[in-house]
mmCIF file of the N, C-alpha and C atoms, coordinates in Angstrom:
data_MODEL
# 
_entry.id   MODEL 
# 
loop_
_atom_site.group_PDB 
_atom_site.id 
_atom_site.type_symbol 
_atom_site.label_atom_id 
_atom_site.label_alt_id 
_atom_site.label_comp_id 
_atom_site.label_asym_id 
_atom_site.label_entity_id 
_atom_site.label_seq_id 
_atom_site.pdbx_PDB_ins_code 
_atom_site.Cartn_x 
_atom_site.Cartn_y 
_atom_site.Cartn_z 
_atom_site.occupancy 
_atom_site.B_iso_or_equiv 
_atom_site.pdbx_formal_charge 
_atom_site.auth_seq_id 
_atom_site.auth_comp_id 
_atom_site.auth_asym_id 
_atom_site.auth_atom_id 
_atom_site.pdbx_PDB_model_num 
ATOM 1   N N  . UNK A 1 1  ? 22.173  18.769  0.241   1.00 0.00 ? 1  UNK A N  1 
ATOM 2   C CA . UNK A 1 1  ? 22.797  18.684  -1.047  1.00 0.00 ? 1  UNK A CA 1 
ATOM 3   C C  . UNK A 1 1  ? 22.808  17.249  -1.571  1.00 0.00 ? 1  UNK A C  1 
ATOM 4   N N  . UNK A 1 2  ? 22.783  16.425  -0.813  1.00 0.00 ? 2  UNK A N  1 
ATOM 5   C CA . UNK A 1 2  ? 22.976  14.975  -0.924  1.00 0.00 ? 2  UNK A CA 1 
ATOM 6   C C  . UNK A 1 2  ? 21.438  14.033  -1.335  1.00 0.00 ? 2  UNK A C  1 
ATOM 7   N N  . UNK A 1 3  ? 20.895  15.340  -1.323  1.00 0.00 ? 3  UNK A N  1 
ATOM 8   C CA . UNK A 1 3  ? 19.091  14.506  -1.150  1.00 0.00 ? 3  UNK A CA 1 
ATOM 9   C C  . UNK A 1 3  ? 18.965  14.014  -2.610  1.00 0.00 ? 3  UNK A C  1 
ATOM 10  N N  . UNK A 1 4  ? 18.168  12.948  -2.809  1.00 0.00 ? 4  UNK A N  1 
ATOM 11  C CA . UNK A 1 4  ? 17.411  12.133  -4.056  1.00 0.00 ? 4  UNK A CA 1 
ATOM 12  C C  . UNK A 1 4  ? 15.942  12.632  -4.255  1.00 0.00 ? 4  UNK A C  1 
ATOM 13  N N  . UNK A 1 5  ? 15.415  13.372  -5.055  1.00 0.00 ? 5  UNK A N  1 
ATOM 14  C CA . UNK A 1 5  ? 13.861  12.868  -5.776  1.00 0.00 ? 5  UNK A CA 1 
ATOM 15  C C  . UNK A 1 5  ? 13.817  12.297  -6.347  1.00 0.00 ? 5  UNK A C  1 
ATOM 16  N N  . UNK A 1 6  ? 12.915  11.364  -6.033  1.00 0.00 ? 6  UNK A N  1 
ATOM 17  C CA . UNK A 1 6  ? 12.452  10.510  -6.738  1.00 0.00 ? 6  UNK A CA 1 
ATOM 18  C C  . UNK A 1 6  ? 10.660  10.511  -7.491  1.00 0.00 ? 6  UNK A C  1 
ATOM 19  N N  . UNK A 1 7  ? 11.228  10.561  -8.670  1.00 0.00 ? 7  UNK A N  1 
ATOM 20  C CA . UNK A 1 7  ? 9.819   10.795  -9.354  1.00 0.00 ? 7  UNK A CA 1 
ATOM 21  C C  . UNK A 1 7  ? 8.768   9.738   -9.631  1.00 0.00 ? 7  UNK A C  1 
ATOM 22  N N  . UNK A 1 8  ? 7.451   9.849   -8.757  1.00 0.00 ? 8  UNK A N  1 
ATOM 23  C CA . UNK A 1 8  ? 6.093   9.101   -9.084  1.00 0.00 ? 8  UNK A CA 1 
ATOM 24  C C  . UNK A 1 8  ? 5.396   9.502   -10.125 1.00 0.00 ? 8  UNK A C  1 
ATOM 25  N N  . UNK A 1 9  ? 5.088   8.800   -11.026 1.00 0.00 ? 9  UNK A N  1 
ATOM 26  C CA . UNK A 1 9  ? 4.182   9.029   -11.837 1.00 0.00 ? 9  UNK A CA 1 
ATOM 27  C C  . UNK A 1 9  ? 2.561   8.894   -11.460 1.00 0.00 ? 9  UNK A C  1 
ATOM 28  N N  . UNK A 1 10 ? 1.749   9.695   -11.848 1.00 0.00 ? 10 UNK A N  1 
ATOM 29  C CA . UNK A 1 10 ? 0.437   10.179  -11.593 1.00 0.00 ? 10 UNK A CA 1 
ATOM 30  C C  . UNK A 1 10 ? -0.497  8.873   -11.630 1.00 0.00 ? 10 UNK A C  1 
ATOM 31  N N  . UNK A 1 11 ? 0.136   7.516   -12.920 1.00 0.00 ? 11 UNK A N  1 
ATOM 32  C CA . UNK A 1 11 ? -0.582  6.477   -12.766 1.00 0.00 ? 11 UNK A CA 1 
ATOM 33  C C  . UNK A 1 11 ? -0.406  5.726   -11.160 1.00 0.00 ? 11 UNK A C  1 
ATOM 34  N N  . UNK A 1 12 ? 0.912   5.999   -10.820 1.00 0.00 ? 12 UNK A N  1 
ATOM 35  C CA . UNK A 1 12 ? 1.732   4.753   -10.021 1.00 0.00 ? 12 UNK A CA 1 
ATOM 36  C C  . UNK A 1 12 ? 0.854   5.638   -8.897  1.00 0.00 ? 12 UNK A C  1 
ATOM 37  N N  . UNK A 1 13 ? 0.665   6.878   -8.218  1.00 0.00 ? 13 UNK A N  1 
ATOM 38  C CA . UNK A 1 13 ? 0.194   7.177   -6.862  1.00 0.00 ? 13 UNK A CA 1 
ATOM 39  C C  . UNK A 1 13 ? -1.404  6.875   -7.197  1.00 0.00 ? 13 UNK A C  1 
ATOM 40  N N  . UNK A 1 14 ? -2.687  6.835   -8.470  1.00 0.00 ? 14 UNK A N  1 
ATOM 41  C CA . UNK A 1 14 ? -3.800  6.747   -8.180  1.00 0.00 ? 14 UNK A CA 1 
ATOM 42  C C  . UNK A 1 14 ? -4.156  4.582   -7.911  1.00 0.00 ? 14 UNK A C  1 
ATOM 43  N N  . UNK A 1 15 ? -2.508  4.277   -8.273  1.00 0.00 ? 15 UNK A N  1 
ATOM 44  C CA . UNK A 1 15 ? -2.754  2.538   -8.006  1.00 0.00 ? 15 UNK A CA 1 
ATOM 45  C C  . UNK A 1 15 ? -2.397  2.624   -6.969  1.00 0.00 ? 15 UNK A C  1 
ATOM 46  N N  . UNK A 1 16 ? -1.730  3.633   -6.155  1.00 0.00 ? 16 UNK A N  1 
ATOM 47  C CA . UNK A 1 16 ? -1.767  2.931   -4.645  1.00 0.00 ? 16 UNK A CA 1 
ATOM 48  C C  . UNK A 1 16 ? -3.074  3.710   -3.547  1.00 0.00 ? 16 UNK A C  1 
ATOM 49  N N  . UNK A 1 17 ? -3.297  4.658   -4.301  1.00 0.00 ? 17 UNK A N  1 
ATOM 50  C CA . UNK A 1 17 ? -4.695  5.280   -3.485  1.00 0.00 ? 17 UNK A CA 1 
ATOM 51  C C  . UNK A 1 17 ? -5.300  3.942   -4.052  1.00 0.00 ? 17 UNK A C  1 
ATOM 52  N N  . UNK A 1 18 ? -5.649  3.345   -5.419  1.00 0.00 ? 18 UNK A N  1 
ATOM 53  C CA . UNK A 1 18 ? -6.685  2.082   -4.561  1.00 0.00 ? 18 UNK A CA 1 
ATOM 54  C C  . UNK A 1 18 ? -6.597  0.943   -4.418  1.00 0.00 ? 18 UNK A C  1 
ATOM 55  N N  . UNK A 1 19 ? -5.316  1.023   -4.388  1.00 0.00 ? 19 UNK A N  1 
ATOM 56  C CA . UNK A 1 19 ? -4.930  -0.091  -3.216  1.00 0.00 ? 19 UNK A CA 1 
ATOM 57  C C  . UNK A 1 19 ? -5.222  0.003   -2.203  1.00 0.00 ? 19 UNK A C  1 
ATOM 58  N N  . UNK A 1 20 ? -5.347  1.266   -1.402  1.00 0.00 ? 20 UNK A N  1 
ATOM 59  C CA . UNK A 1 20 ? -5.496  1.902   0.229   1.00 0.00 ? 20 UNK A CA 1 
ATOM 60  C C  . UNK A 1 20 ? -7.180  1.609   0.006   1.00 0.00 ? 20 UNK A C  1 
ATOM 61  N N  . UNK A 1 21 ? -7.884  2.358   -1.031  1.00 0.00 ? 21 UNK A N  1 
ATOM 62  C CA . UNK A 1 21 ? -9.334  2.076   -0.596  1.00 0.00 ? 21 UNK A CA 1 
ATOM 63  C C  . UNK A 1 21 ? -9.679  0.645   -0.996  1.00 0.00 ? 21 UNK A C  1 
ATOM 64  N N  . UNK A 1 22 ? -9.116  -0.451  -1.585  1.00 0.00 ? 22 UNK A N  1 
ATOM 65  C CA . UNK A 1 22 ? -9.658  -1.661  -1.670  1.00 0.00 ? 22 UNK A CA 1 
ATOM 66  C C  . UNK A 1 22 ? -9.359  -2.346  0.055   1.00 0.00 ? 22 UNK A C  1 
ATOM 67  N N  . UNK A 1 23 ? -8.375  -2.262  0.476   1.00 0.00 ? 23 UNK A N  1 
ATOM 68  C CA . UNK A 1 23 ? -7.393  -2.710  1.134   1.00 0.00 ? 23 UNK A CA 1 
ATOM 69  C C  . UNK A 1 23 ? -8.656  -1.763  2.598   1.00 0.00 ? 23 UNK A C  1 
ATOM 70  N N  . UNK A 1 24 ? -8.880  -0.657  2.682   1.00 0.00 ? 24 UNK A N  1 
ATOM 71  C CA . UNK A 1 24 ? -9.997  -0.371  3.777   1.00 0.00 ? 24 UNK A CA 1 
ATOM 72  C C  . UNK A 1 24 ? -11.170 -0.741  3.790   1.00 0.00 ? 24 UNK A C  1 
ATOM 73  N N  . UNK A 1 25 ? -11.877 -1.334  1.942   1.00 0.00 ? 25 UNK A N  1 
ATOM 74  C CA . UNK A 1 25 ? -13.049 -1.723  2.371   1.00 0.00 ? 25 UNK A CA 1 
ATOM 75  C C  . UNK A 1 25 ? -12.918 -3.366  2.801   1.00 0.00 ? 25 UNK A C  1 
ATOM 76  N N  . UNK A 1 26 ? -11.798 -3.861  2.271   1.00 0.00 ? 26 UNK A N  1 
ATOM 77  C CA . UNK A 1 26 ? -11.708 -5.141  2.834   1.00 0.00 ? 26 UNK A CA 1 
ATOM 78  C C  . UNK A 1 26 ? -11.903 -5.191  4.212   1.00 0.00 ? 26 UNK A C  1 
ATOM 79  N N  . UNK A 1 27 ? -11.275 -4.446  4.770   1.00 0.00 ? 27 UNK A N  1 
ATOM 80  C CA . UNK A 1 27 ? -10.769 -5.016  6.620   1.00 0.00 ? 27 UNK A CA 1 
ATOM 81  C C  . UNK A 1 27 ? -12.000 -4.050  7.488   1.00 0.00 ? 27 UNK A C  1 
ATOM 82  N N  . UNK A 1 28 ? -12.897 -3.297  6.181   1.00 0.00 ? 28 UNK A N  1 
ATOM 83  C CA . UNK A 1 28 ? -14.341 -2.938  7.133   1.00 0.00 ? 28 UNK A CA 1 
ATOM 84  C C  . UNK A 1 28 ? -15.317 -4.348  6.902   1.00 0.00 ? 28 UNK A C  1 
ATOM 85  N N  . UNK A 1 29 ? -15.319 -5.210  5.984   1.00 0.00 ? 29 UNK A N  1 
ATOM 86  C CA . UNK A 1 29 ? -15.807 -6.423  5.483   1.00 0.00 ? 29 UNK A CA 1 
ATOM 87  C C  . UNK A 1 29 ? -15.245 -7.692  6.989   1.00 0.00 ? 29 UNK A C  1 
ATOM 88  N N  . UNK A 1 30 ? -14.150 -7.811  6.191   1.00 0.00 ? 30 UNK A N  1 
ATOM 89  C CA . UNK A 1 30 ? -13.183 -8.714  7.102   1.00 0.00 ? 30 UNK A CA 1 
ATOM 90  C C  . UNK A 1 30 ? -12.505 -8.280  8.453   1.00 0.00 ? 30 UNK A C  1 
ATOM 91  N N  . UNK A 1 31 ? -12.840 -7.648  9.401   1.00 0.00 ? 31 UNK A N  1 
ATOM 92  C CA . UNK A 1 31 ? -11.610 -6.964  10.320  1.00 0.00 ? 31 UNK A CA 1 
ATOM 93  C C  . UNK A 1 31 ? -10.457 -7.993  10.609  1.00 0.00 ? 31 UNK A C  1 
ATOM 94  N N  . UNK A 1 32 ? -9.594  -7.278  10.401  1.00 0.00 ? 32 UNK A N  1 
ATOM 95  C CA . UNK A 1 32 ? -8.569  -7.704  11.290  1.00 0.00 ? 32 UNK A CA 1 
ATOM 96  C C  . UNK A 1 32 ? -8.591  -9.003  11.978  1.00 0.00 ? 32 UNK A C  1 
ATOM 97  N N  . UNK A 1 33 ? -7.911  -10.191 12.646  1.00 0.00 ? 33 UNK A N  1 
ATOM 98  C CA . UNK A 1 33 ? -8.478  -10.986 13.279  1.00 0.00 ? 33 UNK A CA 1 
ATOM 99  C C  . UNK A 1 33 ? -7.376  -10.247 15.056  1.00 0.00 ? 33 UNK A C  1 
ATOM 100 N N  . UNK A 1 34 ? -6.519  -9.777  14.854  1.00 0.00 ? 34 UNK A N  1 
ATOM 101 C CA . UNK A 1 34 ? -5.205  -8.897  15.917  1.00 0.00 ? 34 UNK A CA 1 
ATOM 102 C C  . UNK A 1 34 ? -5.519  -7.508  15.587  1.00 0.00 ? 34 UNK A C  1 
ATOM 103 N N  . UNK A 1 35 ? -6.957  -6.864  16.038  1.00 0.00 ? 35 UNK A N  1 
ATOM 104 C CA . UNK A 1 35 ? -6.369  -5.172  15.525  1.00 0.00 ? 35 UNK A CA 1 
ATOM 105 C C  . UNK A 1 35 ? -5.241  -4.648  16.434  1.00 0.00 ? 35 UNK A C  1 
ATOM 106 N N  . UNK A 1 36 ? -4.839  -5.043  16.826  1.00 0.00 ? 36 UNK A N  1 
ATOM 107 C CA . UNK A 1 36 ? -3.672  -4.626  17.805  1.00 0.00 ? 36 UNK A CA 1 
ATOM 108 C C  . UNK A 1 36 ? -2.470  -4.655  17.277  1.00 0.00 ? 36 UNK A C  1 
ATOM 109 N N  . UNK A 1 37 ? -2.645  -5.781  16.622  1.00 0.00 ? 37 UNK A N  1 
ATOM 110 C CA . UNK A 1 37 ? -0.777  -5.951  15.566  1.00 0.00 ? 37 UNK A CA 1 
ATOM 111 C C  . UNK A 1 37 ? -0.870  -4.804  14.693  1.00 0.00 ? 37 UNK A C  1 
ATOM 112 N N  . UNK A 1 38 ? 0.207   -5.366  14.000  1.00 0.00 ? 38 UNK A N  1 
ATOM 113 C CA . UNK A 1 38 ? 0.665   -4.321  13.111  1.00 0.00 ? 38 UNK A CA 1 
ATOM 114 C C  . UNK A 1 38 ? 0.661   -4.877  11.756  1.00 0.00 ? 38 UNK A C  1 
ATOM 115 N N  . UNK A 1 39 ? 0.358   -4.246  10.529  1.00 0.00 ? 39 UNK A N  1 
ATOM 116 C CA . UNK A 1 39 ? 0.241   -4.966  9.336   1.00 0.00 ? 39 UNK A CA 1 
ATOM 117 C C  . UNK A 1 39 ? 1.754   -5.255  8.707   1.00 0.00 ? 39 UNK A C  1 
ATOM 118 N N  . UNK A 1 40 ? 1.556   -6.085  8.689   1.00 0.00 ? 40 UNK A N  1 
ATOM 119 C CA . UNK A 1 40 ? 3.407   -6.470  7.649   1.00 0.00 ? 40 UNK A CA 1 
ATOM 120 C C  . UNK A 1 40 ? 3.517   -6.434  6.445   1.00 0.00 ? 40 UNK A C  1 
ATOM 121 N N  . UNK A 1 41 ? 2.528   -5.918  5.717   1.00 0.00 ? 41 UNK A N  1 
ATOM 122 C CA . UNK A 1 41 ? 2.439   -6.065  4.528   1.00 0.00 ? 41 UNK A CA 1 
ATOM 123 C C  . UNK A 1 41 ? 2.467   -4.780  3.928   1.00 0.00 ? 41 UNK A C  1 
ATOM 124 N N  . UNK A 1 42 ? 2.727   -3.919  4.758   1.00 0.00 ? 42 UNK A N  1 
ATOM 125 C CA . UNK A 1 42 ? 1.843   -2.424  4.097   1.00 0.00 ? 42 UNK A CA 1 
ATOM 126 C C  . UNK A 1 42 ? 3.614   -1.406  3.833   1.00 0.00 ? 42 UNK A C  1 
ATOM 127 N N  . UNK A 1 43 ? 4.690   -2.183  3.926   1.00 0.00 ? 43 UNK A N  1 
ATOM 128 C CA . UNK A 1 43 ? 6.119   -1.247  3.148   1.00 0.00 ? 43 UNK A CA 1 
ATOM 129 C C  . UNK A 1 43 ? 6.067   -1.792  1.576   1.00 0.00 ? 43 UNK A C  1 
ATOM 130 N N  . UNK A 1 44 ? 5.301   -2.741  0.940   1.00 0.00 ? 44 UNK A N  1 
ATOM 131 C CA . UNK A 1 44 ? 5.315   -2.925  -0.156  1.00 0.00 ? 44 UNK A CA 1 
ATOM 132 C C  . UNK A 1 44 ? 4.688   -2.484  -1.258  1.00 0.00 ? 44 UNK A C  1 
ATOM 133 N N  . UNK A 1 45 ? 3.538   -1.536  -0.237  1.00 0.00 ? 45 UNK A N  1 
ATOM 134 C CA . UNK A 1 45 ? 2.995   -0.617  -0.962  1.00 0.00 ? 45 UNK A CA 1 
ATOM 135 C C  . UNK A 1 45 ? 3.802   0.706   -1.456  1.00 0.00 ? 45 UNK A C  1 
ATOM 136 N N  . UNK A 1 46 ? 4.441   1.107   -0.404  1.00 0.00 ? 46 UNK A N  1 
ATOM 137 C CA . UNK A 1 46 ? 4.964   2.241   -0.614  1.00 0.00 ? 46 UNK A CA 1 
ATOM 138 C C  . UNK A 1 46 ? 6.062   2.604   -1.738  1.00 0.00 ? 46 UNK A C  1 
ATOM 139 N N  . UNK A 1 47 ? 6.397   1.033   -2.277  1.00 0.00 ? 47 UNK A N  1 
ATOM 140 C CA . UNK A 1 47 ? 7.641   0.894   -3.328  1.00 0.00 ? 47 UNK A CA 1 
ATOM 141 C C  . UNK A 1 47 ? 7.007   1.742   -4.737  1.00 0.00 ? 47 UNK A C  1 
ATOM 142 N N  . UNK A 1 48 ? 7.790   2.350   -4.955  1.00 0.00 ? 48 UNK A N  1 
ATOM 143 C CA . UNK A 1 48 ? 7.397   2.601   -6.492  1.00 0.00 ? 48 UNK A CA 1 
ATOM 144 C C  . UNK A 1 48 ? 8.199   2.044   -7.749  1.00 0.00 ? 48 UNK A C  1 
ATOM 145 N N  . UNK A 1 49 ? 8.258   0.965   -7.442  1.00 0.00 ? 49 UNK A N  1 
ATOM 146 C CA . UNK A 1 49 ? 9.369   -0.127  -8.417  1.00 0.00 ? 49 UNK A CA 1 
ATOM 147 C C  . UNK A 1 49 ? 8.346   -0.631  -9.295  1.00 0.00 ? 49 UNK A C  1 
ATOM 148 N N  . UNK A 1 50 ? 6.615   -1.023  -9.149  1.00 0.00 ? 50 UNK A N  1 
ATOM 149 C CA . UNK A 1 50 ? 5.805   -1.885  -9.625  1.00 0.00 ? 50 UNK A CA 1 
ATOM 150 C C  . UNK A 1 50 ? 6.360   -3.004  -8.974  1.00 0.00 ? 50 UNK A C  1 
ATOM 151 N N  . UNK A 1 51 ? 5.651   -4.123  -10.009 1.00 0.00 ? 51 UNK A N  1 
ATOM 152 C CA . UNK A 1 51 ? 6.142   -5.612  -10.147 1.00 0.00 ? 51 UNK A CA 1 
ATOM 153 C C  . UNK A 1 51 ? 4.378   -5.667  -8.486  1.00 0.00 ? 51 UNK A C  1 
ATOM 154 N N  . UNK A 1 52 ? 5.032   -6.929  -7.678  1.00 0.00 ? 52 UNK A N  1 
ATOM 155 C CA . UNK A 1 52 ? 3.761   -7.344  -7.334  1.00 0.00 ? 52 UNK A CA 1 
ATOM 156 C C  . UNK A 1 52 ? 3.568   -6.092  -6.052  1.00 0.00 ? 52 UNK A C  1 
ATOM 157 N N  . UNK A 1 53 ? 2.462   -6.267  -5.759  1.00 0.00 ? 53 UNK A N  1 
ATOM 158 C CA . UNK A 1 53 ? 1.768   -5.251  -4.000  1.00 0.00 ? 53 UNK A CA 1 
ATOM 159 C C  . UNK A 1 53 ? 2.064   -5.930  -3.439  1.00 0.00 ? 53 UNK A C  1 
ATOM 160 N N  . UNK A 1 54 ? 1.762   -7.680  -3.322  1.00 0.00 ? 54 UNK A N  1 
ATOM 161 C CA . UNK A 1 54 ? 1.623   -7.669  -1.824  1.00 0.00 ? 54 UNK A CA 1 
ATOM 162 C C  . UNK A 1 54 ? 0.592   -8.669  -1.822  1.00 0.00 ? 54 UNK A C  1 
ATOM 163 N N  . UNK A 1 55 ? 0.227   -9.236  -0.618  1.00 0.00 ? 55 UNK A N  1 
ATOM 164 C CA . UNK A 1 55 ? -1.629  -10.168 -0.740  1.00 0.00 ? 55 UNK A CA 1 
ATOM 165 C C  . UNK A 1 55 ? -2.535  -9.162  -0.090  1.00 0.00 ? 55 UNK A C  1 
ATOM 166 N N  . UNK A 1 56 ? -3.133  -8.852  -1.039  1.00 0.00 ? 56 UNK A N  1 
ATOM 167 C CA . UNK A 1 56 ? -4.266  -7.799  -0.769  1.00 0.00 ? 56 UNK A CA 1 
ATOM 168 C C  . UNK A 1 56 ? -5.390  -8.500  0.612   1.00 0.00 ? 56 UNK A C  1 
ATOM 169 N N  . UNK A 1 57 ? -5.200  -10.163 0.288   1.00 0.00 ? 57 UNK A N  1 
ATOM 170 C CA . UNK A 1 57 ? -6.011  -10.502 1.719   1.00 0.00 ? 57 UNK A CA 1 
ATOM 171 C C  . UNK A 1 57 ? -5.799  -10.475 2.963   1.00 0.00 ? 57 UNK A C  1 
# 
């Protein structure tokens, strides 16, 4: 009863699909220099506030 939806708009999910495919062809280009770590950058994608992503490098 307590739950929130929260509504994405159709623009805001096809900017983070390519964000995801810029962001995979980069690191097939560039790998990783730690594929073992973990990315720290990748909860700022998931915001649906806008404003900035993140360093895409």
């Amino acid at each position: 009863m307590g739950q929130v939806i929260q509504f994405v708009s159709k623009s805001e999910r096809e900017r983070v699909r390519l964000i995801k495919e810029a962001r995979a062809i980069y690191d097939s280009i560039f790998p990783p220099a730690d594929p073992a770590g973990e990315r720290r950058d990748t909860a700022s994608i998931g915001r649906a506030g806008g404003g900035d992503v993140g360093n895409l490098a």
